[in-house]
N, C-alpha and C positions, 0 to 999 in steps of 0.2 A: 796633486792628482785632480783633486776639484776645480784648481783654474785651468791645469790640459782637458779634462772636459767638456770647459765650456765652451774652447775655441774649436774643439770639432765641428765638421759640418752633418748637417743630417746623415749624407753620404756616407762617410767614416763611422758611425753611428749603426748604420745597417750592415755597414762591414764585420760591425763587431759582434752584431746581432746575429748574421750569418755564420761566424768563427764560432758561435757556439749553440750554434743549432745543427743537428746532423740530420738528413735524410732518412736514414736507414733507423726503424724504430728495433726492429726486432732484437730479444735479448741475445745477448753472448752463451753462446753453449761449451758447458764445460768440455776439454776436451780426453782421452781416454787413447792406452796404446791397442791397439789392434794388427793383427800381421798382415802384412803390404813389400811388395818389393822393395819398396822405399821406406825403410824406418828408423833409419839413426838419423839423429840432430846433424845437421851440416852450419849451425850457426849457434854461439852461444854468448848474450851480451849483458847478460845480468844476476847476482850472484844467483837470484834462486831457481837459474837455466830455465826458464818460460819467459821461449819466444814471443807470447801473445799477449804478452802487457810488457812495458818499458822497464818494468821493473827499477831497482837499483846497480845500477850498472857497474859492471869490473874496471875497477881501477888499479893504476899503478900505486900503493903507499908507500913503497920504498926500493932504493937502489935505482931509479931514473937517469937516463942517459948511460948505462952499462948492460952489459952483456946478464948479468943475475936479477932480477926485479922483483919485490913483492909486489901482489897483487891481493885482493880483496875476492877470496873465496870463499866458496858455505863449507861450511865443517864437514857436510854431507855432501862435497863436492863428488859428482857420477862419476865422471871424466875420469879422475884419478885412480883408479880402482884398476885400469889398466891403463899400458905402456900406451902410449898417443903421439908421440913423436913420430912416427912413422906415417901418418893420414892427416894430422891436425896442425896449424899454425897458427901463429899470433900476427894479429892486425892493428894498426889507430889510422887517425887520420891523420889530418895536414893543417887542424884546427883554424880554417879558413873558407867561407863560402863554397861549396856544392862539393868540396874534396876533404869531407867528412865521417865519410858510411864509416871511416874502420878499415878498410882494403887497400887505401890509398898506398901504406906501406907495412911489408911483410916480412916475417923472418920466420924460420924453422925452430921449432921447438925441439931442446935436445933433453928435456926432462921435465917435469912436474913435481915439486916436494910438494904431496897436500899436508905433508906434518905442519913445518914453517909455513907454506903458500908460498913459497917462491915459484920461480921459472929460469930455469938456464936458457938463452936465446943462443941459435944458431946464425948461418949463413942467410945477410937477406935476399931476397926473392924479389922485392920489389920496392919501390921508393928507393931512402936511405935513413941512416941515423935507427936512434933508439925511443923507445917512446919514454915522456918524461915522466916526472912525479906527479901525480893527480889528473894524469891524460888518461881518459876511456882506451877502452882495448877491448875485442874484440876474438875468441876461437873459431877460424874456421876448417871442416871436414874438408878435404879435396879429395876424399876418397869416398862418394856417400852410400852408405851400405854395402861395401865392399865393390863398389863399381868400379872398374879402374881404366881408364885410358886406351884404347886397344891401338889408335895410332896419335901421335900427338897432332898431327894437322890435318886441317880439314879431311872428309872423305870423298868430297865432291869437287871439281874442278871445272869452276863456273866458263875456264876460257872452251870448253868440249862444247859447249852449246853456243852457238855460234848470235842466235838467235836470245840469247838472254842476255836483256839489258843491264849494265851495270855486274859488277861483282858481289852482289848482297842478295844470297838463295835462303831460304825460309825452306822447312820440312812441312809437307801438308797430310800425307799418308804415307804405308810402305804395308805392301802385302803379297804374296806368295802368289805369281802368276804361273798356274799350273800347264797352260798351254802352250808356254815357252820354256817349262821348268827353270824357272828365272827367280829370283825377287824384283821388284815395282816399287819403284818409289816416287813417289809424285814431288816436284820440289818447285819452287814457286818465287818468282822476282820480288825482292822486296824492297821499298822507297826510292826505288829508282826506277825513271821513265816505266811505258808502259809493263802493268804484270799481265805473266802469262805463265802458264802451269806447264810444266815438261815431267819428264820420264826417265830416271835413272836406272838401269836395269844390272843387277848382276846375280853371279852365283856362289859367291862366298860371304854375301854382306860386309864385303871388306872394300873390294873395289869395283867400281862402278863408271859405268861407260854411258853414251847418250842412247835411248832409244827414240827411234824416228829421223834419222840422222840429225838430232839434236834441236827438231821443229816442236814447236807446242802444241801440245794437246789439246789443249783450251785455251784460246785465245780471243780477241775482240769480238771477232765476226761472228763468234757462235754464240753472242748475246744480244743481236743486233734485234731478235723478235723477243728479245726478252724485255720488261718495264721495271724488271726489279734488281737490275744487276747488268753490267758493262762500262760502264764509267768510274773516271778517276773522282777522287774524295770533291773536287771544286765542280765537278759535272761538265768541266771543260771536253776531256778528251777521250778516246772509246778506249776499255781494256778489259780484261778477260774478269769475271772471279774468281775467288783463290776456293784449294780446296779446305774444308777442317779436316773429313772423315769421311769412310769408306766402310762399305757394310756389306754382305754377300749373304743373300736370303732368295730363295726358291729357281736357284739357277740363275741368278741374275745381280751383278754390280750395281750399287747405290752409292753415288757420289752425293755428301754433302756438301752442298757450296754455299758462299757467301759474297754478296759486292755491294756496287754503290750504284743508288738509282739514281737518276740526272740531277735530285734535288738534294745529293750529298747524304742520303738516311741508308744504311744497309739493313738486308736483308737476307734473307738463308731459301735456297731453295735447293731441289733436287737433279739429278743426272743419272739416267739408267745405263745399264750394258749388258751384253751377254758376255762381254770378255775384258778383263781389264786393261789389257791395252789396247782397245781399237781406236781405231783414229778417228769414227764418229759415235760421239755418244747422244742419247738421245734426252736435251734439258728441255724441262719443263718450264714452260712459258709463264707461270703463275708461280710467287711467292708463296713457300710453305710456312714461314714465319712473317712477319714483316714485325715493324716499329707498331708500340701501343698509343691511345688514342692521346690529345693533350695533357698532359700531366701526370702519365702514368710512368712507372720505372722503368721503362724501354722506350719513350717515345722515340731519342733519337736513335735508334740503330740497334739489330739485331745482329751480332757476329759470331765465331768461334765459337760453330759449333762442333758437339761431340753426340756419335747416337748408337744406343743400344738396343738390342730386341731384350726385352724382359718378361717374362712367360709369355702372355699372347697378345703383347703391345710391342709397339718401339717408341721410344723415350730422345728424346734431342734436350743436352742442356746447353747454352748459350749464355752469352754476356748480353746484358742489357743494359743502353745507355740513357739516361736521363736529360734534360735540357741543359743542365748543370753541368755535363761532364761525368755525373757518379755513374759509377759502374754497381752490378750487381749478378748474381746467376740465377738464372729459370728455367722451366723445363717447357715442354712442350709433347702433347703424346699425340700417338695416331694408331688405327687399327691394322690401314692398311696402306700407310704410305701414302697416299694422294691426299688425305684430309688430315690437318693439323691443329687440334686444340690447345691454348695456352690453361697450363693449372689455374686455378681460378688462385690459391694461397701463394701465387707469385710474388717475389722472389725467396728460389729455396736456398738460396742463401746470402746472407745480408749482414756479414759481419766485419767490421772494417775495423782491428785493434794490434796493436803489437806490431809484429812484420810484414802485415795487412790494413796496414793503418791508414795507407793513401786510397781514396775511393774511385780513384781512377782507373783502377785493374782490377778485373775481378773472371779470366778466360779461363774455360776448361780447356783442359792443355791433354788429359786421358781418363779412359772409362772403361772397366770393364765390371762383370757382375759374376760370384761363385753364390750359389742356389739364390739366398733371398737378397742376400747384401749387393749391394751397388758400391761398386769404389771408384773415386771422382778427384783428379788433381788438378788443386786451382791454380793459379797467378797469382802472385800476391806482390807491392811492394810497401815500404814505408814510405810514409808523409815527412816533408818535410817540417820543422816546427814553424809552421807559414802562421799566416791572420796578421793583424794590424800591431798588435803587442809588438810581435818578432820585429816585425819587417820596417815599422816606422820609429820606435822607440826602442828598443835596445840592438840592435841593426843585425838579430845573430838569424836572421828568418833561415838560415841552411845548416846552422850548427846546432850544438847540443843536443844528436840525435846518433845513438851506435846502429850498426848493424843495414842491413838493406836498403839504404835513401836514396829512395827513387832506382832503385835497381828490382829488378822483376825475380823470385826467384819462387820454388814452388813447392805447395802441401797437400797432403795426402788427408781426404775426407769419406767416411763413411755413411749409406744412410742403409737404413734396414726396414723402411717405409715404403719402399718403392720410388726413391729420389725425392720426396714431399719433405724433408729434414736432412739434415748431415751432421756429422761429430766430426769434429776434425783430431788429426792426429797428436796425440801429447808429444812429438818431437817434431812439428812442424816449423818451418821449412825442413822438408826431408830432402831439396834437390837444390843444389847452386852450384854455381861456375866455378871452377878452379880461378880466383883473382891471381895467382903465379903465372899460369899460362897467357902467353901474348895471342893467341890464337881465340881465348872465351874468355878473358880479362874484364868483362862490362858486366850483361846480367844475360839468365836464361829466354830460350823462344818460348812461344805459349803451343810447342806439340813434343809428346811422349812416346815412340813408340819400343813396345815389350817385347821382341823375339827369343823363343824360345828353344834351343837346339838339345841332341843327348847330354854335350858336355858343358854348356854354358848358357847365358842370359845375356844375351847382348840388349842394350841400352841406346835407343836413336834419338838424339836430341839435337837442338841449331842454338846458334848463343852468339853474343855480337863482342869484337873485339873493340877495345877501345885505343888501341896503339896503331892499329891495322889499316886505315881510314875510315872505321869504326865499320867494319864488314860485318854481314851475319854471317856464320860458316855454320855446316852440320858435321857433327862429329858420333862416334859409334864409342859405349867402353863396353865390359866383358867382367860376368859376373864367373867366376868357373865352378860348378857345382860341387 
């Protein structure tokens, strides 16, 4: 070890320096269950089921390459205590660079003995084969908290809009337009040629048709007086911002948006209306948020945001990015909409471990508030096991990592401060993609949206397939009360 030392170069050196310095100081807050739409584990990778440290991971001990396998469970195994076969399945990888998470290949669980700790496996689902003796594994929910699938493919049909580039739609908002007794759903081009915001409209939240005969809503032209938003990520070419959220306070629609100003930094600003679907809304030509000064945890980019009225403020929390690439969440308050303070205790959240561990995501995805409490669902993925160890010396930089790597998926946070602190959920990640389905087989979007009817809870999410030519789609499931 002491003569591979000496032939590093300074370079390598700082590498290493940097692999084990983190950004983000702030402690780890313990976390605690609390009721939330979303509260069962949809992911469980290590015997003492906490998500938020790597813990010691479930292995196969016996019976490998067949249909019955022990596995390395806690005696105090949750799981087992009820039948599971019906919502939960077993995952490994492919023990080979980047097709590792665990999902890679899946089978049905047809039983759980927590007496012995075995597992009888079912019909697989995805890859092939059996996972071997001493191979990591993986439980995933594809039912999470009772949500379930209301149709299996997409709910949107990118070819209706004639006008939207590419097949890969992102969810931005969806809210109840009273004037056309419709729902509204804002839906938005993503990585492909110019984006621009359009209008889904229906009245069964099931199927959904183009409104404005399938033209955008917000596109290039209406940021052409804008300096904080219209352009693509290189500042080459003109396009619309995307929306995060949508707010309706004093008679009046509040479009949260976000884009890219000419020198590649985004920013967050506003859009009013008296109706939600008019075809001109009126943006405000001044950033409500922008990027912080040199060196601060937002300098480059202000995104995804989400924003609430709470007693007699409104509240915008956001991702903020650092020079580095880290990501992190903050808030930003205002009295009246047109002026926008950043908390001085920025970032209110800054914890990057377990199924959160890569510091590159960190979007509020939804927000709402019941009296004092504020409830906040992040983005989160895992880090790969990267730095110079992995990646030059024992060549494993994308393996020996269960569960989430580099896949997005999402948890449920509370703060009871007024956004200034958060607790995250004790069964966090409470939301991820069904890896079975060829239609959300990749990872989750970073938007949530909650509709509430007499009989049921429908669930709006967009998620990216990975077999598909790796499309975003949005999809709807159905809680029934």
């Amino acid at each position: 070890m002491i003569n591979l030392l000496r032939k590093l170069s300074y370079k390598h050196i700082i590498l290493v320096l940097v692999y084990f310095t983190f950004s983000c100081t702030k402690q780890k807050v313990p976390s605690i269950n609390f009721p939330f739409s979303l509260h069962e584990k949809t992911m469980l990778v290590n015997t003492s089921e906490d998500n938020s440290d790597e813990g010691i991971y479930l292995k196969v001990t016996a019976g490998g390459n067949s249909n019955i396998i022990s596995i390395s469970l806690s005696d105090s195994f949750i799981l087992g205590k009820s039948d599971i076969s019906e919502k939960w399945f077993i995952g490994w990888g492919s023990n080979i660079p980047l097709y590792d998470a665990g999902n890679e290949n899946l089978r049905k669980i047809v039983k759980i003995n927590t007496a012995d700790k075995t597992i009888i496996l079912g019909d697989i689902l995805r890859g092939k084969g059996f996972p071997a003796n001493g191979q990591r594994i993986v439980l995933w929910n594809t039912c999470p908290s009772g949500f379930k699938k209301k149709r299996k493919e997409p709910i949107i049909n990118p070819s209706l809009w004639n006008d939207l580039s590419g097949k890969n739609i992102g969810l931005g908002a969806l809210e109840y337009d009273s004037d056309s007794s419709r729902w509204a759903m804002f839906i938005q081009g993503i990585d492909t040629g110019p984006s621009n915001v359009y209008i889904a409209v229906s009245t069964n939240l099931i199927d959904w048709l183009p409104f404005n005969n399938g033209k955008p809503v917000f596109s290039e032209k209406d940021f052409i007086l804008t300096g904080w938003a219209g352009y693509s990520a290189d500042g080459k070419n003109r396009q619309s911002a995307m929306i995060g959220d949508i707010i309706y306070n004093n008679n009046e629609w509040i479009f949260v948006l976000y884009g890219f100003d000419r020198y590649g930094k985004k920013h967050i600003g506003l859009a009013f209306s008296g109706s939600l679907t008019a075809k001109v809304y009126n943006i405000n030509n001044k950033a409500s948020i922008s990027p912080g000064k040199q060196g601060e945890w937002d300098q480059a980019g202000c995104f995804s945001p989400k924003i609430i009225k709470y007693k007699d403020k409104f509240l915008i929390f956001y991702d903020g990015i650092d020079s580095d690439g880290n990501e992190n969440t903050g808030l930003a308050v205002s009295d009246n909409l047109l002026e926008w303070k950043k908390f001085t205790g920025n970032p209110v959240f800054c914890q990057h471990s377990g199924w959160q561990s890569a510091t590159y995501n960190c979007e509020p995805t939804y927000i709402s508030c019941r009296n004092d409490s504020i409830f906040l669902v992040l983005a989160g993925s895992k880090a790969f096991r990267a730095g110079f160890w992995h990646h030059y010396i024992t060549g494993r930089m994308y393996i020996d990592r269960s569960g989430n790597v580099g896949d997005i998926q999402l948890g449920a946070f509370l703060s009871t401060d007024g956004g200034k602190t958060f607790i995250p959920h004790a069964n966090n990640p409470v939301f991820c993609t069904d890896y079975s389905d060829i239609f959300e087989n990749d990872h989750s979007g970073c938007t949530l949206e909650f509709i509430e009817t007499d009989s049921s809870v429908f669930l709006f999410y967009y998620a990216k397939s990975n077999d598909l030519q790796k499309n975003y789609n949005i999809f709807v499931r159905e809680k029934e009360k």
